[in-house]
N, C-alpha and C positions, 0 to 999 in steps of 0.2 A: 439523596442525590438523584438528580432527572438522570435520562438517557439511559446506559442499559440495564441500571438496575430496575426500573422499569417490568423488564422481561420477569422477572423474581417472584414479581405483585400479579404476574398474569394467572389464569388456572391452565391448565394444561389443554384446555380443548381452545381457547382464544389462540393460544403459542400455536398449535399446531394450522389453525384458522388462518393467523398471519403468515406466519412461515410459506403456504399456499400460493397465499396474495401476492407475496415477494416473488416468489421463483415462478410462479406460472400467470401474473397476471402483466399486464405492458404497463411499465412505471414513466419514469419522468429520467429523462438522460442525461446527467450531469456532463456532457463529454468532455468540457472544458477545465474540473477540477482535481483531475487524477490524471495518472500515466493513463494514457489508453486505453481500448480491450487489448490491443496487439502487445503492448508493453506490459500491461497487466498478465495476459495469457503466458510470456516469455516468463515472466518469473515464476509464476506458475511451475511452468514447462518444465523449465533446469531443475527447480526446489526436488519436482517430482524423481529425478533423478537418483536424488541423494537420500531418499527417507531408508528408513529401516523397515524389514520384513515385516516387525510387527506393526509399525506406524503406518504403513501401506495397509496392512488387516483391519487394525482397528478403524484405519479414515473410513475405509469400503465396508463397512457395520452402520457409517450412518450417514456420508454421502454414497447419492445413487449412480453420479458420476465421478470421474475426474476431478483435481482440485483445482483442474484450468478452468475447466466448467464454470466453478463460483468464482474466479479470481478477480473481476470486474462488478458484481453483485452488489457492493452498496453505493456505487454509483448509478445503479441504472435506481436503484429504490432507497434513493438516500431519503425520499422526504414519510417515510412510512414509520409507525411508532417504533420506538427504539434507534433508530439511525436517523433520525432530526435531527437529536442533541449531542450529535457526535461530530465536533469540528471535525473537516477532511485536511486542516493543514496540521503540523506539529507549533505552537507557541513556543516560543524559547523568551530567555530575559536576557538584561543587557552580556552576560559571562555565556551567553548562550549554552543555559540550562533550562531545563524542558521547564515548563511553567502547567502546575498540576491544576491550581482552579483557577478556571476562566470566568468570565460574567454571563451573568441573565441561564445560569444554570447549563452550561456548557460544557461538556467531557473534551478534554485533549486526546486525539484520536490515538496518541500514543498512551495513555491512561487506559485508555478503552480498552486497547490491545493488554496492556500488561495486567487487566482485572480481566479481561477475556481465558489466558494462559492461567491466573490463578484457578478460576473456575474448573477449567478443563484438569486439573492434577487430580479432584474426585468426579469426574467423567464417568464412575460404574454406578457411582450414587446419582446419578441426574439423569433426566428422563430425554430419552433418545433426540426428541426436534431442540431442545437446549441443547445439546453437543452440538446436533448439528450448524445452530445456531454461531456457538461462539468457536466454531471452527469456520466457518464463513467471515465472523469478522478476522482471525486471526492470519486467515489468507488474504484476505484484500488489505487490511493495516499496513502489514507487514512488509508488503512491496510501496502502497502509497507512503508513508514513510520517508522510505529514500529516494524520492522524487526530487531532485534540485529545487524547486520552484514552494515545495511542500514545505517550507521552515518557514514560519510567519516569526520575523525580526522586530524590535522597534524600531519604527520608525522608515521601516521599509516598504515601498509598496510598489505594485505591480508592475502598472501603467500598458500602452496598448503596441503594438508590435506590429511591423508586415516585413514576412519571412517570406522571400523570395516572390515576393508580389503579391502575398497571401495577405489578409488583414486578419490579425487575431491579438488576443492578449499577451503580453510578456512571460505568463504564466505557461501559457499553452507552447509557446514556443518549449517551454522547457516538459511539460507532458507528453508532447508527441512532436514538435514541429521539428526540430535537430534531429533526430535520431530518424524520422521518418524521411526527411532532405540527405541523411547522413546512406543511408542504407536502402531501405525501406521492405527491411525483411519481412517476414511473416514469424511469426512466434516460433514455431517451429526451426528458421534459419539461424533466430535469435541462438538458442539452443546450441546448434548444431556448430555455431561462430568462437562462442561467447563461453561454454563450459568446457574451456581445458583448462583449468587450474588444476595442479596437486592437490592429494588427501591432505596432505601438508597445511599446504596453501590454503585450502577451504577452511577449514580447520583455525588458521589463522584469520579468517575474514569473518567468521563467525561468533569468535569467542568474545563476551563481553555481555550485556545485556540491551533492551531496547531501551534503555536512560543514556548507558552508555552510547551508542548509534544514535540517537539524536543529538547529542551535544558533536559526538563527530561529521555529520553529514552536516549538522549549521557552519560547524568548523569550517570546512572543506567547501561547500555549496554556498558561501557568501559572497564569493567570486563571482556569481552571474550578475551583480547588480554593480560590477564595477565594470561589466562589458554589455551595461544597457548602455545605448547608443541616442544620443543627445536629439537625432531627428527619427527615432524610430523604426529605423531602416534595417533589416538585415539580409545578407547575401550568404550566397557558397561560400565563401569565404569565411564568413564567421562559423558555417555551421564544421567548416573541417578542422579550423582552429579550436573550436567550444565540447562536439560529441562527444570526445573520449571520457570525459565527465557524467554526462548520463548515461553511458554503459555502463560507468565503473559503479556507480548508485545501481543499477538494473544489476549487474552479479553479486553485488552485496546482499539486495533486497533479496535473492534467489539461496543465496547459500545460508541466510539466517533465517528464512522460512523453513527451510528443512530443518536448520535446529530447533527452532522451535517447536516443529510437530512430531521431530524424535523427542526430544526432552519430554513431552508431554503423555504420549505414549512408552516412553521406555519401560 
């Protein structure tokens, strides 16, 4: 299989060559096909909240920052070896179940993520820039994911948008363009708005796995393309009737990151 197993076939001085090139060199900026940096950085943010002692130890053993730091990362270097062949939406079928192979040798980024999390359970046995590696994609997946706009449906498609006079894609309205008209917090505010749920309640928002979370978010997030708007158009209006939706995907996205990287670390 292409994409990231890829990384497997490399030797360890290329891994650590690329890894360089990604984090320290100026890539190509997909802005248009993920949540944001700002939505990206909020989930981040909150996740960071919730890890465990030792899952905070272990991440600071092999990133040098924050896991906000990477949380936007393979958008800015989607087109670099290893993250080419990583669709950025999730595929689903007509029952809206995740769809594992794609064509012309293509990983479902929700694929990626859940051979990402395998990897990482022998994390003592793997050489330090692979962790760091697939703890990079396991934070940016994991929010892009629950992105409304992120569920590729049959038969469903985009088409182009102007949010509040703005001209962009349908798509983007739902990456940034609602939630930025809705608020337009900084990641940090996101945070500070957005994580008062109970241990309870998190705990409830979390349980399940990421097969599970994408059959639910296409569930739930099929509703945007019943309030695409026949001339393109959208106002305030739509965005204070529509937001409460991409938050509630942006604290999803936040509170099964931290499980995921407690699970993996526990």
């Amino acid at each position: 299989m292409k994409g990231i197993w890829l990384l497997q076939r490399l030797d360890k001085a290329k891994v650590r060559k690329w890894l360089l090139l990604c984090v320290f060199s100026f890539g190509s900026v997909y802005s248009s096909v993920a949540w944001d940096r700002t939505r990206h950085d909020a989930i981040a943010s909150i996740a960071e909240q919730h890890l465990t002692r030792r899952a905070k130890r272990s991440i600071a053993r092999y990133l040098e920052h924050s896991i906000v730091y990477y949380a936007s990362y393979m958008d800015k270097y989607r087109s670099t070896p290893g993250s080419r062949d990583i669709e950025h939406v999730s595929y689903v079928d007509g029952q809206m179940q995740l769809v594992d192979t794609l064509r012309d040798g293509k990983v479902n980024c929700v694929v990626a993520l859940m051979q990402a999390c395998d990897r990482l359970r022998n994390y003592r046995e793997m050489d330090d820039s692979l962790v760091r590696l697939n703890l990079m994609y396991v934070i940016h997946i994991a929010g892009d994911m629950h992105c409304p706009s992120h569920v590729k449906y049959p038969g469903c498609k985009s088409g182009r948008a102007v949010l509040n006079g703005k001209k962009m894609s349908y798509h983007a309205v739902w990456d940034w363009g609602v939630l930025d008209r809705a608020h337009g917090w900084s990641y940090s505010e996101y945070r500070e708005q957005l994580d008062t749920h109970t241990k309870r309640e998190r705990r409830a928002i979390a349980a399940g796995t990421p097969r599970e979370w994408v059959h639910e978010t296409a569930v739930d997030c099929l509703v945007i393309y019943d309030w695409q708007q026949p001339d393109e158009v959208y106002d305030n209006t739509f965005v204070q009737d529509t937001y409460l939706l991409a938050e509630r995907q942006l604290v999803r996205a936040a509170y099964r990151l931290a499980t995921l990287l407690n699970k993996i670390f526990e």
